[in-house]
C-alpha positions in Angstrom: 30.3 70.3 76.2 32.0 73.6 76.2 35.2 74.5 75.9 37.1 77.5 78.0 39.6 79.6 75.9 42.6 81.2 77.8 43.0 84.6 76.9 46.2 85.6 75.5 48.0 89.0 75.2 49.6 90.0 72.2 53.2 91.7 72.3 53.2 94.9 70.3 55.7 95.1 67.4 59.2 96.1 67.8 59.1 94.9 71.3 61.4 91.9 71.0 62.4 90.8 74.4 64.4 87.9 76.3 64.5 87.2 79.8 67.4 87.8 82.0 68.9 85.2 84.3 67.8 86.9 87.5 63.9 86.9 86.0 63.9 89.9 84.8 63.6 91.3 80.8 65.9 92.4 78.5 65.1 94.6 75.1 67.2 92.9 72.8 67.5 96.1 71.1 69.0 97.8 74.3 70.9 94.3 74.7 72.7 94.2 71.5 73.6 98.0 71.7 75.3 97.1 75.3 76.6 93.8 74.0 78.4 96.3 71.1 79.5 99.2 73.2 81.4 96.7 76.2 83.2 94.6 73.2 84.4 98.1 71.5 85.1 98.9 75.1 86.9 96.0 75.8 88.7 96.5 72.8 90.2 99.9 73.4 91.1 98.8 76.8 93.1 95.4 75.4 94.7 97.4 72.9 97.9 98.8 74.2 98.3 94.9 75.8 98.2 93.5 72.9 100.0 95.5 71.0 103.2 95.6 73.4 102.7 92.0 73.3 102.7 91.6 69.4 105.9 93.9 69.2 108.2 92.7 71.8 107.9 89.5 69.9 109.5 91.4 67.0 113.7 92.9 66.1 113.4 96.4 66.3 115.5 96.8 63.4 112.9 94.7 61.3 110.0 97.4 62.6 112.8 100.4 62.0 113.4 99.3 58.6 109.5 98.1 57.6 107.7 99.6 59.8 105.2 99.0 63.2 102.5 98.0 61.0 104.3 95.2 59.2 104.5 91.5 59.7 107.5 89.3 60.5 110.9 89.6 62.1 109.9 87.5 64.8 112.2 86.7 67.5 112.6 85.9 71.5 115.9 87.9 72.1 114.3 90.6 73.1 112.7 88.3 76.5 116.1 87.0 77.6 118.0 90.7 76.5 115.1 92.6 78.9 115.7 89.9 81.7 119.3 90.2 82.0 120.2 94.3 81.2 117.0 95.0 83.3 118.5 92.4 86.3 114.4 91.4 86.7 115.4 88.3 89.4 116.4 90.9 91.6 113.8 93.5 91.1 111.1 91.4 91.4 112.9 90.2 94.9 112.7 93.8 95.6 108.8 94.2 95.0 108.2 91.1 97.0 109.6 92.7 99.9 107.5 96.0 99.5 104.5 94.3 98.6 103.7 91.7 100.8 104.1 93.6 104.2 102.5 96.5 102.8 99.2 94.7 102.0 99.5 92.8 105.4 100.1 95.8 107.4 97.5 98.1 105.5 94.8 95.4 106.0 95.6 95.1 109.5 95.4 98.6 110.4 92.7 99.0 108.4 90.8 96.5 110.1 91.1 97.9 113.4 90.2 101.0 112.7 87.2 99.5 110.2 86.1 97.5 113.6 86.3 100.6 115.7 84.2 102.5 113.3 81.2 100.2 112.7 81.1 99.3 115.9 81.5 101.5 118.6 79.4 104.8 118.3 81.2 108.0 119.9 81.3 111.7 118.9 84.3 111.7 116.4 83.0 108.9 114.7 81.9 110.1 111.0 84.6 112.6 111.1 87.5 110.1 111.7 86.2 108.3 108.8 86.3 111.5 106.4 89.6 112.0 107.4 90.7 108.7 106.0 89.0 109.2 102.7 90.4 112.8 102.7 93.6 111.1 102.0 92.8 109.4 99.1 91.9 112.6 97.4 95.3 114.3 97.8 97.5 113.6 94.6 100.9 112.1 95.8 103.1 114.6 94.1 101.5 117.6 96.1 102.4 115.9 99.4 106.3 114.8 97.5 108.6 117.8 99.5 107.1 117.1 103.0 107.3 113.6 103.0 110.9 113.6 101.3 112.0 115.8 103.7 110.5 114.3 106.7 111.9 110.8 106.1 114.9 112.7 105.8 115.0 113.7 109.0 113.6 110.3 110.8 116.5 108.0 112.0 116.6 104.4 111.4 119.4 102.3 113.2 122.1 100.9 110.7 120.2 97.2 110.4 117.2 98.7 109.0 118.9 101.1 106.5 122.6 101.8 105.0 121.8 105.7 104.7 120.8 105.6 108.0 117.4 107.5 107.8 114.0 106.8 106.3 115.2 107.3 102.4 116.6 104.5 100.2 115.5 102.2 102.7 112.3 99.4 102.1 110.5 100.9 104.9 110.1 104.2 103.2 108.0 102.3 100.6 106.4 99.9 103.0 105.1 102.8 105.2 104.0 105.5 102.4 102.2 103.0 100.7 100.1 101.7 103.5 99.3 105.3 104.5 97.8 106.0 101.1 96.2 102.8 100.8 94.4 102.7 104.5 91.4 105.3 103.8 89.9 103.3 100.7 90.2 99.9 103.0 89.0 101.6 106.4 86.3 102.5 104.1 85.6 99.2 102.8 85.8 97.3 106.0 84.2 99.7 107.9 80.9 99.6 105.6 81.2 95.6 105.4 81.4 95.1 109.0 78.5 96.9 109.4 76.5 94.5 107.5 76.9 91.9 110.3 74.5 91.0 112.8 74.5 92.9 116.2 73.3 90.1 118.1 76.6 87.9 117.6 78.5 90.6 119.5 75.6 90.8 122.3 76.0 87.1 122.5 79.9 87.6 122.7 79.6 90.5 125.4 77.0 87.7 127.8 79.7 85.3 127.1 82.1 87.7 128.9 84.1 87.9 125.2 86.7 91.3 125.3 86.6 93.8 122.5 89.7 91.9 121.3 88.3 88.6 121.3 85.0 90.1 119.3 87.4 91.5 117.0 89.9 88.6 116.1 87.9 85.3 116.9 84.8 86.8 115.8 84.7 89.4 113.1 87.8 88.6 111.5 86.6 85.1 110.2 83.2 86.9 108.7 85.3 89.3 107.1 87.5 87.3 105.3 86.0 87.5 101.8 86.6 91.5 102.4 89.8 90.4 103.0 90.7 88.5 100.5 88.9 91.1 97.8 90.8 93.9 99.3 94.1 91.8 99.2 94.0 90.9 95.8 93.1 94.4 95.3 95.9 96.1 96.9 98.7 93.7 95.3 98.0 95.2 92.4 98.0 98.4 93.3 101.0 98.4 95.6 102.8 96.2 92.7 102.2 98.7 90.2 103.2 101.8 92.2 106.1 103.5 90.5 106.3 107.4 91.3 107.2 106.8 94.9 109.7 104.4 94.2 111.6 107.0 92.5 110.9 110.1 94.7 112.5 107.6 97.6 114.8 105.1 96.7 118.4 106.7 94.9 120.1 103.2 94.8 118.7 101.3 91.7 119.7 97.8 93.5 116.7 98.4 95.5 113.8 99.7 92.9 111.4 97.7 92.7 110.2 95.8 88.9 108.2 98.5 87.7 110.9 101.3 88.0 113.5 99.0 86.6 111.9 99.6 83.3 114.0 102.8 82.9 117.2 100.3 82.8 116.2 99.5 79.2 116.4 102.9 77.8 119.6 104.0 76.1 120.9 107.2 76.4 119.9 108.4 73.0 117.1 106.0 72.3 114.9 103.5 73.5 114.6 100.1 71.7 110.6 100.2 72.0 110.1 96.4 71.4 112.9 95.7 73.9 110.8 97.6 76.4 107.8 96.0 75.0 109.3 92.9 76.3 110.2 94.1 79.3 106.5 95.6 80.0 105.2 92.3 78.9 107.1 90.4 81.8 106.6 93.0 84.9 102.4 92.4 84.0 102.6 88.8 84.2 102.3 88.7 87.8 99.7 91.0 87.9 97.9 88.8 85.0 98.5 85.9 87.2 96.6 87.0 90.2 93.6 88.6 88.4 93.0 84.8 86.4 93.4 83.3 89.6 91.3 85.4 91.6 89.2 87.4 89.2 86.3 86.2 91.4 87.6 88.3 94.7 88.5 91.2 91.7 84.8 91.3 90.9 83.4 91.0 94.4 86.1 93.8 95.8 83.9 96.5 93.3 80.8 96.0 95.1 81.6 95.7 98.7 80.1 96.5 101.5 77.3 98.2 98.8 74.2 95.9 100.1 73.4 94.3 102.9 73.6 90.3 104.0 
């Protein structure tokens, strides 16, 4: 009776190895490395965070007197002193107003012009696509005099704004925002509605469907994870924006959170842990909406890159 021996092959030395989850494998060598370098990473990144955090916990004459790198003088004055001299419950009213029809608008717009784009082949097509990403790649403060001086000029009846024209008004914000925001989203949409089957809107068109209903009824619903990506996305963005805010808007009663930082400096200094404080409570929000939809964060980096 004989017995058949399996062959085996021998790893060579040094070439530990564990398998990925997709299947594939993973040096452990090259593993670890990457393991080290995204926590050191991490790290640097976190700091500043963390740091604010740990300080505007702290009096700022403990750190004056014993230093940033002590330990102690704990206190939560400086949380209730940067919510009342900065007035917070109105400026975060004031960035609710901005943001919210700002990412509607811009998602909108961008949607159309996304739908257009994938769908519908003409001459100007590529080109009016470039000249929404040429947008993105003008710094704001080179276009800062013409658009100043242009909402100047552009009249808005008394209802929509106490000056009367464009500046120190919630439009100006509103509108300069969604322009600067539009070419990254046309992009976006434009290369995820691209991805979806042809046939549906053949099948639509036999139906007797309009380009309308193809673009509401029918690609809107497929694109909603887009959507909902992009929107997360841009409430951060438009949340965080801060140098038009101040180019625009002369009245503080109408900055929104992020610019009302500058009403906790002094006139010759700045209580750092006060502002600290302050810093600690404009990010919360922004915290907030990445924990809660840090799955739409990670899918908004990679769309419209594949296929399906």
């Amino acid at each position: 009776m004989s017995v058949e021996t399996v062959p085996t092959t021998k790893k060579p030395k040094g070439a530990a190895s564990q398998h990925s989850a997709g299947g594939g494998v993973i040096n452990r060598r090259r593993g670890t490395v990457a393991t080290v370098v995204m926590f050191v990473l991490a790290v640097v990144w976190l700091f500043p965070l963390l740091w604010s955090a740990y300080n505007s916990f702290r009096d700022y004459s403990f750190t004056q007197t014993n230093g940033y790198l002590s330990f102690g003088g704990w206190t939560l004055d400086n949380y209730s002193e940067a919510w009342n001299r900065g007035n917070f419950g109105l400026h975060f009213k004031n960035s609710l107003i901005i943001t919210i029809p700002a990412v509607a608008l811009t998602l909108f717009l961008s949607s159309l012009v996304g739908f257009v784009l994938s769908r519908f082949s003409y001459r100007f097509n590529l080109t009016l696509l470039g000249i929404f990403l040429a947008a993105n790649l003008l710094p704001p403060q080179a276009l800062l005099i013409p658009v100043f001086r242009m909402f100047k000029e552009v009249p808005l009846p008394a209802v929509m704004s106490e000056s009367g024209t464009m500046l120190n008004s919630y439009w100006s914000l509103i509108l300069v925002n969604t322009a600067f925001q539009m070419g990254f989203c046309t992009f976006v949409l434009s290369n995820y509605m691209k991805t979806l089957p042809y046939e549906i809107y053949e099948s639509a068109e036999l139906d007797g469907a309009s380009v309308w209903r193809q673009y509401w009824q029918l690609t809107m619903p497929l694109v909603r994870p887009a959507l909902a990506a992009l929107a997360t996305l841009q409430v951060t963005w438009i949340y965080n924006e801060f140098f038009w805010a101040t180019v625009l808007l002369s009245r503080g009663e109408k900055y929104p959170v992020t610019s009302a930082l500058n009403n906790l400096r002094g006139q010759f200094f700045a209580d750092t842990n006060l502002v600290a404080a302050g810093s600690i409570i404009v990010a919360l929000p922004v915290l907030i909406v990445f924990f809660v939809l840090q799955k739409q964060f990670v899918s908004g980096l990679t769309l419209g890159s594949t296929k399906g």
